[in-house]
N, C-alpha and C positions, 0 to 999 in steps of 0.2 A: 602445556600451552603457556603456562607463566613463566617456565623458562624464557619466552620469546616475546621479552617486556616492547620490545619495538613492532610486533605485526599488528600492520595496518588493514590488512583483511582476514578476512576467515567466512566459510560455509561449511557447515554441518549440518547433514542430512540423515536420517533414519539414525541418528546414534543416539545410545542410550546415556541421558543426559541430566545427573541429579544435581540437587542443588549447589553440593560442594564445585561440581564440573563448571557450572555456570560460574561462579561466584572466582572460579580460577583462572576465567578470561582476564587476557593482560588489557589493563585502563585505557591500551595506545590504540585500540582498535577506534578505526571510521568506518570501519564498514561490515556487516553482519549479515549472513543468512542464516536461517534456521527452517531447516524443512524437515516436520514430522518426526520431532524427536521424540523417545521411548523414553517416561520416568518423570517428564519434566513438569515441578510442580507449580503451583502462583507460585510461593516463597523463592524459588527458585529464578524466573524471572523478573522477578523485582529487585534480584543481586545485580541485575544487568543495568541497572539505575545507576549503578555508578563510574559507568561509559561513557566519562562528559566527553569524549570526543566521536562519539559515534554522529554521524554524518549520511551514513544511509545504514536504515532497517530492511532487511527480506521477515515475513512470519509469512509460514504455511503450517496450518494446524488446523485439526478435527475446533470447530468452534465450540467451546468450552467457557463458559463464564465466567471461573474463577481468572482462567488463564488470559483472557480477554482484561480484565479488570488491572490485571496484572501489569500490564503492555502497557497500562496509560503509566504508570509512573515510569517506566524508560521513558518514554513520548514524552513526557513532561519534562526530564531533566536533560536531554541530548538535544546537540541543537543538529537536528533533522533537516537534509535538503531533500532527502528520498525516501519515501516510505509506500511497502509494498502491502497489503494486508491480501493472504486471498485464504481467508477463514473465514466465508461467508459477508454477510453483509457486514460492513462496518459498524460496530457498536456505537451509541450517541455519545458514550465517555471517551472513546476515542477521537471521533470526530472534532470534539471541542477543546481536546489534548492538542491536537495537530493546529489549531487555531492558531497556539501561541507560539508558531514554527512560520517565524518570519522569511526565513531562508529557505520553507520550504518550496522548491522548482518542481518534483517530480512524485507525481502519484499513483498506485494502482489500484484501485477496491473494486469491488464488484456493486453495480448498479442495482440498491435495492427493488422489490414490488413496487416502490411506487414513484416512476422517473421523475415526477414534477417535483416530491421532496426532496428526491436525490438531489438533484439540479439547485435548489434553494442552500444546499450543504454546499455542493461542490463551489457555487458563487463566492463562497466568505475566502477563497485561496486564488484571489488575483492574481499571483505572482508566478501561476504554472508555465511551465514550458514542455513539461511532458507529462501525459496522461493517460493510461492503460484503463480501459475498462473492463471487466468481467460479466460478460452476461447470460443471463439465462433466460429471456426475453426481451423483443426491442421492441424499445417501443411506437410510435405510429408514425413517429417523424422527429428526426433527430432534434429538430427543433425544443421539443419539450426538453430536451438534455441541458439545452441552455447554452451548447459550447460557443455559440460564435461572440459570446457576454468573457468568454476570457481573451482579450486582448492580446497577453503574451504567448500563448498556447503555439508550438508549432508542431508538435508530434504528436499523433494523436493511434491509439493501438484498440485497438475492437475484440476481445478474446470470446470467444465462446466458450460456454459453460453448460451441461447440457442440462436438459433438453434442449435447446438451440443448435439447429440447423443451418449447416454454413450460408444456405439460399438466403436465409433472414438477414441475416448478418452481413452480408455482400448487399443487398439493398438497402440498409443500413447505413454501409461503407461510403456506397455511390454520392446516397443524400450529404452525410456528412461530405462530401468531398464538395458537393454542388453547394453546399451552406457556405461551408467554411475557406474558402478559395483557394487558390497557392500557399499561402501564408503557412497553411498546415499540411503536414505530411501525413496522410491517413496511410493505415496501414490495418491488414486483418491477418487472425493465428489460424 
């Protein structure tokens, strides 16, 4: 891959992925997935820190704390417009990494236990236009989500996560639709 000093995307999934491999991604990339890679350490992710041009992140991974901790110094140094996490709930060091992601427009994390904090997190990112949720419970009325409080919001994605049953989710969907008017494009996976 360092041969290919100019690619501007890349995903990799299930490969096995040690530090050196990481550290061999060429600097030109904006755009990154990484799904369930085998081998891959903190150390190894924190090479990914010197991707100033990365512009959207995909992470899918078993959540892992070192490798979580890890992910904030990318988030910190990439100026991020899209960031996916779906390793569980999103960590606070994360959370507060993406703060200083002015650009960022587009987000996915999974709605933790307890929607009313969630919603007080997701508030401090004004600037969204796209927003995927991950759930694995809804809660009682989308309201508590807080979404109609994001102004620029226009796509809005419901995923279920199980235990959640598509029925929940689809009454969910409705409400959000009835909250949040035209404006937003609700959609469910």
């Amino acid at each position: 891959l360092a041969a290919l000093p100019r690619l501007a995307e890349l995903g990799l999934r299930a490969f096995a992925c040690d530090e050196d491999a990481l550290a061999a991604l060429p600097v030109s990339l904006q755009s990154l997935r990484l799904e369930n890679l085998r081998g891959v350490t903190a150390d190894g992710v924190r090479r990914l820190a010197r991707l100033r041009q990365l512009r959207s992140l995909l992470w899918i991974a078993p959540a892992v704390p070192d490798l979580s901790e890890a992910i904030v110094d990318v988030v910190r140094t990439s100026p991020l417009e899209q960031f996916v996490w779906a390793s569980g709930p999103l960590p606070g060091a994360v959370w507060r990494a993406l703060e200083t992601k002015t650009r960022l427009r587009s987000l996915a994390v999974r709605v933790g236990p307890d929607a009313a904090v969630f919603a007080s997190q997701l508030l401090r990112y004004p600037d969204l236009e796209r927003l995927r949720l991950f759930l694995a419970s809804c809660p009682d009325r989308p309201e508590t989500l807080r979404l109609g409080e994001l102004a620029k919001l226009r796509q809005l994605e419901l995923v279920p996560v199980p235990p959640l049953e598509q029925g929940g989710l689809s009454r969910l969907a409705a409400e959000a639709r009835d909250l949040l008017g035209e404006r937003v494009l609700v959609r469910t996976w």
